[in-house]
C-alpha positions as MATLAB code, in Angstrom:
seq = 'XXXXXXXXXXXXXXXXXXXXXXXXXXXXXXXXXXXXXXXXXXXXXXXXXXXXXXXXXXXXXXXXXXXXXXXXXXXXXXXXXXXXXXXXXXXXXXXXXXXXXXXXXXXXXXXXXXXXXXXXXXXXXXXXXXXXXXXXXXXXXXXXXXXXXXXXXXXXXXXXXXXXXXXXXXXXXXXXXXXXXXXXXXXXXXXXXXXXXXXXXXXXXXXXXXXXXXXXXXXXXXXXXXXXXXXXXXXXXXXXX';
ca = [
     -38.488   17.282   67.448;
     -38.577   17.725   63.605;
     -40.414   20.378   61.629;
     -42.741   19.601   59.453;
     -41.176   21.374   56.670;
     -37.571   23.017   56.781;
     -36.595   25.347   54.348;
     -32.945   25.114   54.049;
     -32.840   20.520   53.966;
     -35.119   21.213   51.292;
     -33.898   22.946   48.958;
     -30.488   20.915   49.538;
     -32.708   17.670   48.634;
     -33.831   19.346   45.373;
     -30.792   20.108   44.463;
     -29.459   16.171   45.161;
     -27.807   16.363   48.112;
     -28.856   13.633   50.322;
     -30.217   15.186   53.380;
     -32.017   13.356   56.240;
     -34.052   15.304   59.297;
     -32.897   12.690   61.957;
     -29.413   11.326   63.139;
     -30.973    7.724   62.710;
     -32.018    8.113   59.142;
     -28.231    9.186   58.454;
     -26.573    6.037   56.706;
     -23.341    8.021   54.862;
     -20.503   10.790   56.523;
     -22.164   13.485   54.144;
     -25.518   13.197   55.438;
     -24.767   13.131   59.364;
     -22.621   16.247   58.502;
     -25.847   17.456   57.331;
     -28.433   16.830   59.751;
     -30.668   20.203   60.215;
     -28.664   21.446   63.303;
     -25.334   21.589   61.582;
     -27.056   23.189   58.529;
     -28.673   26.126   60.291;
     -25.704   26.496   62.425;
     -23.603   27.272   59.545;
     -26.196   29.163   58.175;
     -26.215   31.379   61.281;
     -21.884   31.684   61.010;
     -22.865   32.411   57.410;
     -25.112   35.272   57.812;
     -23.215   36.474   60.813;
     -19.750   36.728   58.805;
     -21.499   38.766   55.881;
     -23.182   40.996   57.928;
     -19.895   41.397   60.034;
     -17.798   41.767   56.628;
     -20.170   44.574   55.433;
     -20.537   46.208   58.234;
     -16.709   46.310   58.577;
     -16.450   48.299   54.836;
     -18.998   51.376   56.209;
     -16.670   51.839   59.640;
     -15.809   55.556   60.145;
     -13.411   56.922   62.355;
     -15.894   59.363   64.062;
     -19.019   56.874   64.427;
     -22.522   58.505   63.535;
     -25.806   57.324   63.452;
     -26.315   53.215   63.397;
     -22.293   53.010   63.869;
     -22.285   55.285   67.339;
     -25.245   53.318   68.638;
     -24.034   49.794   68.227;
     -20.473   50.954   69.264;
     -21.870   52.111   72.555;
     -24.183   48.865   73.059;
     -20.439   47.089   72.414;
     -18.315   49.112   75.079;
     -21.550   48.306   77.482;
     -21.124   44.794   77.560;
     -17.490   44.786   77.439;
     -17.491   47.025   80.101;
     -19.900   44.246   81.837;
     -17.402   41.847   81.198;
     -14.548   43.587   82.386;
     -16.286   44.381   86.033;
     -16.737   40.120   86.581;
     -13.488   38.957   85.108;
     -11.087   42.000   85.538;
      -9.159   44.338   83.189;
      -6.607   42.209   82.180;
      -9.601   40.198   80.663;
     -10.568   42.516   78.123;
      -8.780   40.341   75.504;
     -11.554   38.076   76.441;
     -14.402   39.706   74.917;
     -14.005   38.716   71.218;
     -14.944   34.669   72.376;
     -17.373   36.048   74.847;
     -19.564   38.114   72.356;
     -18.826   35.396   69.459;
     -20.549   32.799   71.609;
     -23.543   35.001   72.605;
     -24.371   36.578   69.437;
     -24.144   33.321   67.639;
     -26.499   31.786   70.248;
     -28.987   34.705   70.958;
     -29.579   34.517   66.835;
     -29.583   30.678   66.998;
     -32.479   30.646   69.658;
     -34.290   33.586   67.763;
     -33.445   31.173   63.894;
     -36.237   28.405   65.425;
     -39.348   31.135   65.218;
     -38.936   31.804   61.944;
     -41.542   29.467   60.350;
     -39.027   26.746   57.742;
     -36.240   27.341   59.941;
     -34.532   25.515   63.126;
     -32.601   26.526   65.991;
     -29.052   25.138   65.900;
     -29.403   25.354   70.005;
     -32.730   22.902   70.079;
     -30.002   20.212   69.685;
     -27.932   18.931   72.172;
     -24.856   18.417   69.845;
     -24.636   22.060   69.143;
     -25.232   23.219   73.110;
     -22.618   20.760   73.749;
     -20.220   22.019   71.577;
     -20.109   25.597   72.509;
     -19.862   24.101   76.125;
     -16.860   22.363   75.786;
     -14.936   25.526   73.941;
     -16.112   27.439   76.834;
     -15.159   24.441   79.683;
     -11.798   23.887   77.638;
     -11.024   27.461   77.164;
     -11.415   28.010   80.978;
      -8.060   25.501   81.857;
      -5.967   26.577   79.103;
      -6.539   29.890   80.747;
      -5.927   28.067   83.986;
      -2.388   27.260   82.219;
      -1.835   30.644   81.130;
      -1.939   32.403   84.004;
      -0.977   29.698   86.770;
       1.619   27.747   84.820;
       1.940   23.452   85.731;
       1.325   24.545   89.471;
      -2.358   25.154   88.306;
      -2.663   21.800   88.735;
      -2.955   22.129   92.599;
      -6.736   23.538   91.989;
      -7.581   19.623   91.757;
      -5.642   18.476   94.488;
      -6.657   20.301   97.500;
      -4.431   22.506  100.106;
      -3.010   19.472  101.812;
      -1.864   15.924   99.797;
      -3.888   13.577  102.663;
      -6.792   15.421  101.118;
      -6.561   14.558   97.438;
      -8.134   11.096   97.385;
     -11.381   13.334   98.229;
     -10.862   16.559   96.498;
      -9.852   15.010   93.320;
     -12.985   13.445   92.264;
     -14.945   16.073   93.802;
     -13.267   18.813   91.369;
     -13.692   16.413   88.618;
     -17.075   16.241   89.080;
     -17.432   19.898   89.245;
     -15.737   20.718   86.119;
     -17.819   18.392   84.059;
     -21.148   19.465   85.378;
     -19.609   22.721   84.305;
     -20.530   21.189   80.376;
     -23.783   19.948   81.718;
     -24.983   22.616   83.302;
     -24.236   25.380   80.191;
     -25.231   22.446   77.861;
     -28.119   21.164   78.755;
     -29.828   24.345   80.360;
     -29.663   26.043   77.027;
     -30.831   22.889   74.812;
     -33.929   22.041   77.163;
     -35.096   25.604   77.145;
     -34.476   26.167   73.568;
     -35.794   22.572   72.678;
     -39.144   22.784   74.785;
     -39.964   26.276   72.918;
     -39.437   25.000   69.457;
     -41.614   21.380   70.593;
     -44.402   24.224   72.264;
     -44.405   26.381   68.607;
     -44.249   23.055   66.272;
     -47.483   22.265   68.179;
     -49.139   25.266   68.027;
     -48.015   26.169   64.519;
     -50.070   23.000   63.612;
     -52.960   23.200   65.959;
     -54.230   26.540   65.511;
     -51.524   28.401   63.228;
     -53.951   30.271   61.452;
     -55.286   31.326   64.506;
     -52.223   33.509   65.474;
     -52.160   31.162   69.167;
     -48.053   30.708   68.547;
     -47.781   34.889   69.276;
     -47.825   35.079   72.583;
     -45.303   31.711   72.289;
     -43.255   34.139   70.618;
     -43.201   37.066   72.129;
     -42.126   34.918   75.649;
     -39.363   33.390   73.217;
     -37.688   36.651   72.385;
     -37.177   36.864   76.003;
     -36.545   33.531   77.286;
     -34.161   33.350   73.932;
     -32.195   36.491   75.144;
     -31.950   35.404   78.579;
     -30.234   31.954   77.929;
     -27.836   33.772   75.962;
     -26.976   35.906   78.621;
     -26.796   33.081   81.156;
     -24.693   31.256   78.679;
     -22.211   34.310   78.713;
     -22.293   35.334   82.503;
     -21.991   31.689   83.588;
     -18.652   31.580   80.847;
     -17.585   35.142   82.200;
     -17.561   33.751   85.889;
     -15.482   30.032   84.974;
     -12.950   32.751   83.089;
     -12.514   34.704   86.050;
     -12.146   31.554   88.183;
      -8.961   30.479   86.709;
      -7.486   33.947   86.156;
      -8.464   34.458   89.647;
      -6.336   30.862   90.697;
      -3.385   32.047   89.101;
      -2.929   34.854   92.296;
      -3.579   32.326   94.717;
];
């Protein structure tokens, strides 16, 4: 689905840089580097890093006012964390809150009228998918050593010609299921406001499209994170076994 105007391609066109809105119009390295998806997704690590670095040079060692309240929003959801994939999964929590904060403000970057969620592509989805699927086996390693290998091959070797492919198959849908979920929900909202922002924009009929995508932008997010919590625990979990 492309906009019909995007804010951030366009000014890089007016300044000469050949941008395209669609992988197939994408003839040169440069331009499929920037499609639309990989330009707001830097933009979102952009904004993200400066607002991070700022925030970083007002941190007191007592926390008042908008310091105490986000430090307290923080411990909450590492505390979250910690109660689905242990203690000694605390180190953890940088990855997990990187992921969901870049992907709760990617979903929420497609509402603002000129701009594009990174998530309403696949490629993006994907990617944050595999760090998560990849992340989970080198944990696997960690923890478990060579012998985690044995997760694939069942309790007993007759079995392995059947639990092999089985566990294969599980551990890919793995990237499927955290991919896709989060692109189709993400795409379908931004398809649903395109067509009302050019129906009956002036209208105000995209609000209530909106308001439901604050939520439903949230909640993917979270799934996103609880699922990645829950494959974490799984192979710290293997390595006691």
């Amino acid at each position: 689905m492309e906009h019909p105007v995007l804010f951030l391609p366009l000014l890089l066109q007016k300044l000469g840089i050949p941008v395209v809105l669609s992988a197939d119009e994408a003839h040169t390295l440069l331009q499929k580097i920037l499609l639309p998806h990989v330009i707001y997704g830097w933009f979102v690590m952009g904004v993200l890093i400066a607002i991070a670095w700022m925030i970083s040079k007002k941190l007191k060692v007592v926390p008042e006012g908008g310091q105490n309240f986000f430090e307290t929003v923080l411990v909450g959801i590492e505390d979250f964390m910690v109660g689905i994939v242990g203690e000694e999964g605390r180190f953890l929590f940088p990855l997990i809150a990187s992921l969901g904060i870049f992907i709760l403000c990617s979903n929420y970057m497609g509402m603002i009228p000129g701009f594009y969620a990174p998530t309403a592509n696949l490629n993006t989805t994907l990617a944050c998918a595999l760090i998560v699927v990849v992340f989970t086996h080198v944990l696997g390693v960690k923890y478990h050593g060579i012998k985690y290998i044995k997760h694939f091959l069942g309790p007993v070797p007759w079995l392995i010609p059947l639990i092999f492919p089985i566990e294969i198959i599980s551990h890919l849908s793995r990237i499927l299921s955290l991919s896709i979920r989060l692109f189709g929900n993400i795409f379908g909202e931004e398809l649903v406001l395109g067509i009302l922002f050019l129906l009956a924009g002036l209208y105000l009929a995209p609000l209530p499209m909106m308001v439901l995508g604050l939520f439903t932008g949230f909640i993917q997010a979270f799934i996103f994170c609880v699922l990645s919590m829950m494959y974490f625990a799984g192979a710290m979990e293997e390595a006691h076994h």
